[in-house]
Phi, psi and omega in degrees: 000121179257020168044051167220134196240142181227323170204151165211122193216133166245132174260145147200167205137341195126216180268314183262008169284323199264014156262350185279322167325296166308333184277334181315303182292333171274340137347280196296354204246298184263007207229343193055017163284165178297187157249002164301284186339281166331333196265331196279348185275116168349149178238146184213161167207126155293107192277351180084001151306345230048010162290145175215132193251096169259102179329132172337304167331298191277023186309335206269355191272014203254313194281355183267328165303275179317278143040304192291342208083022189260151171249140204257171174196112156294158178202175177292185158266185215226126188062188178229152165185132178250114196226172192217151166198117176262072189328330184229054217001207174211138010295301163050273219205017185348289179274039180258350205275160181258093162221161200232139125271154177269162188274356194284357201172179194273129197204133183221132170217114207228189213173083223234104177251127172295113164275000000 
């Protein structure tokens, strides 16, 4: 244990709120976006039917989907997840840190440095 946070995030929604996390963190991680960026991308989930459920929002991901041969269905959106993501961790590194609520829904995120 290094007493160090590099990332945290809480979801809800299901199985695709705790996939939009995992793509969050992999946006931010592996991808190099902010995480605003990241918090702002359509979102989709797959039920394993061969349906793929795309937030209103990802209207512009639908012809790339379909495409695929997938049969597409618009939906609300799909999970919530409020996340801190520190690139150069924390205590560290405090102000590199990041956080997002998400905007699809109620969210709090703060953020308090010891002088």
């Amino acid at each position: 244990d290094s007493g160090r946070l590099y990332f945290a995030a809480a979801s809800s929604g299901g199985v695709p709120g705790d996939i939009a996390k995992a793509r969050l963190f992999d946006a931010v991680r592996n991808h190099d976006q902010t995480l605003e960026a990241a918090m702002q991308a359509g979102r989709l989930f797959a039920d394993g039917d061969g349906t793929i459920y795309l937030e209103d929002s990802a209207s512009g991901e639908k012809s790339a989907v379909a495409g695929a041969g997938m049969t597409v269905e618009s939906t609300a959106p799909l999970g919530k997840v409020n996340a801190v993501y520190c690139p150069k961790s924390t205590p560290g590194s405090p102000d590199t840190c990041q956080l997002r609520n998400d905007y699809r829904g109620n969210g709090l995120v703060t953020t308090v440095n010891q002088k």
